[in-house]
N, C-alpha and C positions, 0 to 999 in steps of 0.2 A: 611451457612449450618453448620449443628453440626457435630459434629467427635464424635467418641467414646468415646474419654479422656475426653472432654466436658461433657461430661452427669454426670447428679446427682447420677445415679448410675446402677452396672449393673444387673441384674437379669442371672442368669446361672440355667439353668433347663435342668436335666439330667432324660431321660426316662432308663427304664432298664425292657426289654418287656422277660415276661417268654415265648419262643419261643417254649420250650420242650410242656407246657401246650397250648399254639395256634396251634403249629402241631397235637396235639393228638383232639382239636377240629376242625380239620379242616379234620383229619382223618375219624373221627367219626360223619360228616356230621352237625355240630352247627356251624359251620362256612365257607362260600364261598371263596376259592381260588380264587382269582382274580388275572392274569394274565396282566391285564390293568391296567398302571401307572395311566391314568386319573380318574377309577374307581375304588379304592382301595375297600377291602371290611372292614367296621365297626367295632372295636371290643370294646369292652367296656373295663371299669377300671380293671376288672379281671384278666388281663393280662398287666397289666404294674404299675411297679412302680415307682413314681414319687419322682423327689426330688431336691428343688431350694433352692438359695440362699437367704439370706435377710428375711426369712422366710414370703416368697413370695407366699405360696403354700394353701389354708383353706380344710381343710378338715373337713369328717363329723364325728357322734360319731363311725366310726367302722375303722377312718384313712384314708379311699379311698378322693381319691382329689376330690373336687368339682370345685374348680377353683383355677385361678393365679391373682394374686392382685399386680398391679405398678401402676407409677405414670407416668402423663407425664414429657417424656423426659428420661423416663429407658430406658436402652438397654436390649433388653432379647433375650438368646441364647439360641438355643438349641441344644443336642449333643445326641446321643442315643447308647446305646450297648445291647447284647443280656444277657442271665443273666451268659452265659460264655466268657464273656468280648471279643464279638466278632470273640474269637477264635474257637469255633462253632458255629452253625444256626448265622451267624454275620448281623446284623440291618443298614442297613442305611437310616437318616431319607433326604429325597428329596423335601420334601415342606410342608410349613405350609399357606393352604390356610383357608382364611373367609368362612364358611357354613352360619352365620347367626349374624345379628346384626350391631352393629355401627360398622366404619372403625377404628378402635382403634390405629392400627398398621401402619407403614409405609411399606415399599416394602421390603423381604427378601431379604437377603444376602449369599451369599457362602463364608465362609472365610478358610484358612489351614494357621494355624501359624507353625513354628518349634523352638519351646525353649529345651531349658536344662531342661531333667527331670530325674527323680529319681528312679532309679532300684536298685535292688539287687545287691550288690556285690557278689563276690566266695563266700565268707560264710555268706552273706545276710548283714549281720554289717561288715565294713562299706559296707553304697551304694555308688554307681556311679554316675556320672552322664552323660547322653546324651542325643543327639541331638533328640528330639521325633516329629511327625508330631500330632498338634491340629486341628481337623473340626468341625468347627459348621454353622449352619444356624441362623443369628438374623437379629432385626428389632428393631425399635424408636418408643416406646409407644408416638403416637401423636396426640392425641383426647381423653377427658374423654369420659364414655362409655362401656357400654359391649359388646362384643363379643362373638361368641363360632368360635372357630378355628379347622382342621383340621391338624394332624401333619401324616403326608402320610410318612410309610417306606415300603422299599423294604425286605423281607427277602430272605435270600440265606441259602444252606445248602450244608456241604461237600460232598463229593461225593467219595468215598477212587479209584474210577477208575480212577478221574480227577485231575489233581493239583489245580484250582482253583473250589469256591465255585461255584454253580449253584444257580438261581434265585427258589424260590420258591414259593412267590407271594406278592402283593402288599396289605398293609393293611394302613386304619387308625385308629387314637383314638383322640376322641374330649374333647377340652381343653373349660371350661370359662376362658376369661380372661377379668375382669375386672380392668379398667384403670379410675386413679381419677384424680382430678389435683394436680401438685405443692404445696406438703407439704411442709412447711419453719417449 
């Protein structure tokens, strides 16, 4: 069985979902609040921007992603934030399921790393460093093939009456991700 360290290489794809602009369609009736994790409701590229490693990502002529492009045997992560780095409407993404297409992918993962990372110091230079928690969800490109994927997050929003965020609703945004074989 492969490990991590093993693979040819890793793919890291970071979502960054404009949450202000999905609350106001979701306000204004263009989009379904879904409350059910199993039935997220739909939203299109409009609302998320996308951004991978290895230059992993094909977009069209106006930049919106069209798909993700690896090889077998990548590892592809994914990690997601709101466009206020979580610390409002904050994102969690909870599962990247197949909608359509070949099995490209192996089984998801939950991973939380905690490395040394890099903050501001008092006067910003020098920085610090500390202990940070990393989460992602990834998988083993293993099958050539395309797919279209389902990346399912929760959104929450503050509440100034409550100390912790409240649940908002459950969305997803669908990904192609096609996978080719073993480039030498």
């Amino acid at each position: 069985m492969e490990t991590e360290s093993d693979l040819i290489n890793k793919i890291y794809v970071q979502l960054t979902v404009d949450t202000d602009r999905l609350v106001d369609a979701c306000i204004n009736g263009k989009i379904h609040i879904s409350k059910d994790a199993d039935t997220p409701s739909v939203i299109d590229r409009f609302y998320v921007l996308a951004i991978a490693s290895n230059g992993a990502l094909i977009k069209d002529k106006t930049h919106k992603v069209i798909s993700l492009r690896a090889n077998v045997g990548n590892y592809i992560q994914f990690h997601g934030v709101s466009e206020y780095n979580n610390m409002d409407n904050p994102i969690l993404i909870y599962a990247v399921d197949k909608y359509s297409g070949n099995d490209v992918l192996g089984d998801f993962v939950s991973r939380k790393l905690i490395l040394p990372a890099l903050e501001p110091g008092k006067d910003v230079l020098p920085p610090i460093f500390a202990d940070m928690d990393f989460w992602y969800l990834g998988a083993i490109a293993v099958h050539k093939g395309t797919g279209i994927f389902n990346i399912k997050f929760a959104l929450y929003q503050r509440d100034r009456k409550q100390e912790d965020p409240i649940l908002y609703g459950f969305f997803c945004w669908q990904l192609k991700i096609v996978v080719r074989g073993i480039v030498k």
